[in-house]
C-alpha positions, 0 to 999 in steps of 0.5 A: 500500500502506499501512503494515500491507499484505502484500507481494503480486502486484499487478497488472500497471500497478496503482500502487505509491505512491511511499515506501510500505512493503512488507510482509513476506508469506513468499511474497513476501519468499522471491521477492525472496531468490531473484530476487535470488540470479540477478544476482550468481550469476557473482561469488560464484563468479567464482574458479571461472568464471575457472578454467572458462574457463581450463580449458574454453576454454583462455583464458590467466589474463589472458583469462579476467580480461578476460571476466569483468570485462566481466560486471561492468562491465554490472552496473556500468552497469546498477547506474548506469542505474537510478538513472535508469530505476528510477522510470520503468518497471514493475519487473515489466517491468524484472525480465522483461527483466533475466531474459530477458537473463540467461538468454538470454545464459547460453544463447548463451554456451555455444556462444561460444568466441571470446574477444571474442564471450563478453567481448561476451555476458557483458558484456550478461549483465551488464546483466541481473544488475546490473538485477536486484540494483538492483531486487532491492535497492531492493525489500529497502529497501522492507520493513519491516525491511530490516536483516534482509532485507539481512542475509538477502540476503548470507546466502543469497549465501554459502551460495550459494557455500557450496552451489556451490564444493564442486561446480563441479570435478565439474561442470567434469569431467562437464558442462564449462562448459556445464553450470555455464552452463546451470545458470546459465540455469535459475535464470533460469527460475526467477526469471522464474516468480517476478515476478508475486510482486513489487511494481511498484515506485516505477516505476509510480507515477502522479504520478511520483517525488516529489523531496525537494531534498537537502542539500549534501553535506560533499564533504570528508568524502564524496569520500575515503569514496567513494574508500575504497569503490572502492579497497577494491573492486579490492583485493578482487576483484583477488585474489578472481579468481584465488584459484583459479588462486593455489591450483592454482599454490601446489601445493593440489590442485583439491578442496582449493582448492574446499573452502577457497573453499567454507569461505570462504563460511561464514566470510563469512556469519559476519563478516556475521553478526558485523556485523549483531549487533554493530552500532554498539554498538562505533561504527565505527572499530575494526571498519573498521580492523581489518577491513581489515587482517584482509583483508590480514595474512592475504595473507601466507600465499600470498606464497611459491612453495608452501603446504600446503592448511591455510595456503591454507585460512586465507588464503582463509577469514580474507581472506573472514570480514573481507571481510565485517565490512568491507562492512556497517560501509562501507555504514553510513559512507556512511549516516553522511554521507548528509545529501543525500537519499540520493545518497551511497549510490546514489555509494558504490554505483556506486563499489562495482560501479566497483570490482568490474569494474576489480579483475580487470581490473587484477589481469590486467594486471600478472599477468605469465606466471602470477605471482601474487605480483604480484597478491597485493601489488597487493591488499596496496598498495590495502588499506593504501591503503583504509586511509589513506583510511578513517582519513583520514575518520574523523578529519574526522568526528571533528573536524566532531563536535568542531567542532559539539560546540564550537558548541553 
């Protein structure tokens, strides 16, 4: 493709030169977003998922923990995989087989009721939705602006949530797990109608990749930053698991717990949104900070034996709405002190993905009979330690900045 190419179906095994642009074709770019939205569709409603497999299933909270970390530990291996496979296979190959994993895994799964058979089933349903959401990713990447099509992609995840948490207690009621499942498995179909609309990718590159060397990367800076990420990552899905359950135990009834976690989604989209305006025209510090502690202040709120509908609604809004000024201004830190040729990226990625497989599996092993005061001060320690280890960054490239400054 050259620079003013229209995104478009190409045909199967033609070239897609490695660094070409993708165009910004509405058919094509609509695809990619919905494509896209098939990967994660588990984690934007993993409160929900845990509660229809407590319900359904009559798994205990530490169970339905376990099996939905094993979903995400396959998109974290996934994730860590194509690093690897990405430039050496047809992408149009790779979202089929991804897509076909993830349907046929959704299908299995609703005739699983053994927990190590489903933890097994959803793990490898995993590999298929982290596959699509790095492909997905590395498509977006490609198109002449990414920064609105990134900020698109997050939009759409929410109002994702937006759209499904108001439903899943008369989906869990009417069509049981099965149903939300199942439904699961048709956006699959979906997205599997929709691959011929996008690119082959780098993958089908004739002279395979082309490697520029990198350059050394300040691991003193780097290393804690990429702690920071994963960190930041088990505090948040730790209690993002089982906000459900917190709600239902802190006496909300069920719709006022899924209309909380659904306004939840649109306070998201707006600290996204609030990111994306903002940028770094107020640099990064003052976001980062107070953001992360916009995540954790409000954790306060269900510390107690009961709360009111109003003050579990605030918590899960507030917590969600600084979750998402945090993630984008983390991303543009690891950009910040990407100077090897792109590795501290794919790193911070795969140490995000890290982090979203062990926060609920952590967050289920000290939960304890149902306490879920432990799990809301396990997420309050780790955010204060993110922290610790985002201030402590900061303040090395503060002083590289000086030193350099000084120098010249």
């Amino acid at each position: 493709m050259t620079e003013g190419a229209a995104l478009r179906p190409i045909a199967e095994g033609a070239p897609s030169p490695e660094g070409a642009p993708v165009g910004d074709d509405a058919r094509a770019l609509a695809s990619v977003q919905v494509v896209h939205l098939v990967g994660p569709q588990v984690v934007i409603i993993l409160p929900g998922f845990v509660q229809g497999l407590v319900s359904e299933l009559g798994y205990s909270d530490q169970q339905a923990g376990y099996a939905a970390s094993g979903e995400i530990w396959g998109m974290t291996l996934a994730t860590i995989l194509m690093i690897f496979v990405a430039r050496r296979v047809s992408w149009h190959t790779l979202f089929r087989v991804a897509l076909w994993l993830v349907l046929a895994g959704n299908v299995a799964s609703m005739f699983i009721t053994d927990f190590s058979q489903l933890t097994a089933v959803r793990f490898l349903t995993g590999i298929g939705g982290g596959t699509i959401v790095a492909l997905a990713y590395g498509l977006i990447g490609r198109t002449r602006n990414p920064d609105r099509n990134f900020g698109l992609a997050i939009m759409f995840a929410l109002l994702y949530g937006v759209v499904v948490f108001p439903a899943l207690p008369w989906v869990l009621d009417n069509a049981g797990l099965k149903g939300l499942l199942g439904f699961f498995a048709a956006y699959a179909l979906l997205g599997l109608a929709l691959v011929k609309w996008l690119p082959l990718g780098p993958g089908a590159a004739p002279d395979g990749p082309r490697v520029t060397p990198p350059n050394p990367i300040d691991w003193a800076v780097a290393a804690p930053a990429l702690v920071a990420m994963a960190v930041f990552f088990i505090a948040m899905f730790a209690v993002w698991a089982y906000y459900f359950r917190m709600g239902l135990a802190l006496g909300v009834p069920e719709q006022g717990v899924s209309n909380a976690l659904s306004a939840a989604h649109v306070f998201g989209a707006v600290g996204a949104f609030a990111a994306a305006v903002l940028g770094a025209r107020i640099g990064r510090a003052s976001p980062l900070l107070l953001g992360i502690l916009g995540c954790l202040l409000p954790l306060l709120l269900v510390m107690g034996p009961t709360a009111s509908v109003l003050a579990f609604s605030v918590s899960v809004c507030v917590f969600h709405g600084f979750w998402n000024v945090v993630h984008p201004y983390l991303l543009a830190l690891m950009s910040s002190l990407d100077r090897g040729g792109g590795q501290v990226v794919v790193y911070a990625t795969a140490m995000q993905f890290i982090g979203i497989a062990l926060g609920p599996m952590i967050a289920a092993s000290v939960l304890g009979d149902g306490n879920y005061r432990t799990v809301v001060i396990l997420g309050m320690l780790l955010l204060f330690a993110t922290l610790v280890l985002v201030a402590v960054v900061l303040a090395r490239i503060r002083s590289l900045e000086r030193t350099a400054a000084t120098a010249s």
